[in-house]
C-alpha positions in Angstrom: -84.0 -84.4 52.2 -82.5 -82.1 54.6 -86.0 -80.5 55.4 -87.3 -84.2 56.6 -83.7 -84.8 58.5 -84.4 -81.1 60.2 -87.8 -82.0 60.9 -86.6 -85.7 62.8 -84.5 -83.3 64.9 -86.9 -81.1 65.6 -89.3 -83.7 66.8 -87.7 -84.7 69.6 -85.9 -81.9 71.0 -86.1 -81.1 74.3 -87.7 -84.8 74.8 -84.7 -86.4 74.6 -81.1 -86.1 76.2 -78.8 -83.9 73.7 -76.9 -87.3 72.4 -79.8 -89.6 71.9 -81.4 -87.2 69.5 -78.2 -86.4 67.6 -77.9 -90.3 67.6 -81.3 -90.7 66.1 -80.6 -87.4 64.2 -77.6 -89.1 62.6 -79.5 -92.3 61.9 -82.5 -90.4 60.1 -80.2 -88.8 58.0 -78.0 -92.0 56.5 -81.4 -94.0 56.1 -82.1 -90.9 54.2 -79.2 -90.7 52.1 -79.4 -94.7 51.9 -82.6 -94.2 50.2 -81.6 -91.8 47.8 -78.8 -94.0 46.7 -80.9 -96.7 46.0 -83.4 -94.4 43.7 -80.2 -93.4 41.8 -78.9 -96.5 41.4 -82.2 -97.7 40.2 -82.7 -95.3 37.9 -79.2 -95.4 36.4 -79.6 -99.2 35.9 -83.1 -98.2 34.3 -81.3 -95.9 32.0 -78.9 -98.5 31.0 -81.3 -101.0 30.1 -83.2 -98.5 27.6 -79.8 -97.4 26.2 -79.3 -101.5 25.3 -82.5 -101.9 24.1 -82.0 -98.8 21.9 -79.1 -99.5 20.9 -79.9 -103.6 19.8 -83.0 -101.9 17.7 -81.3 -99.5 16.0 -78.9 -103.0 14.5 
C-alpha cells in the first residue's frame, strides 16, 4: 500500500503546487486504507460464517 501511495505522489510532483499534491497525496492514501478495511472486514465476516457453518455441522 505505501509503494502505490508513494507512487500517486510521485506522479505529480513538480506538476502541481506543493498543497494540491499533498491534498491528493492524502486522499490516495485514505481511499487506500478505506479499501483495505473493507477486504478485512470481508474476510473476517467470511471467516465467521465458516466458523458457524462448522460449528452447526459438527452438532
Amino acid at each position: 500500500m505505501r509503494d502505490r501511495a508513494w507512487e500517486a505522489w510521485k506522479a505529480v510532483e513538480g506538476r502541481k503546487p506543493k498543497e494540491e499534491a499533498m491534498s491528493d497525496y492524502l486522499t490516495k492514501v485514505k481511499r487506500l486504507l478505506e479499501a483495505a478495511a473493507t477486504a478485512a472486514y470481508a474476510t473476517l465476516s467470511h471467516l465467521a460464517l465458516c466458523s458457524t457453518m462448522v460449528s452447526s455441522i459438527s452438532k
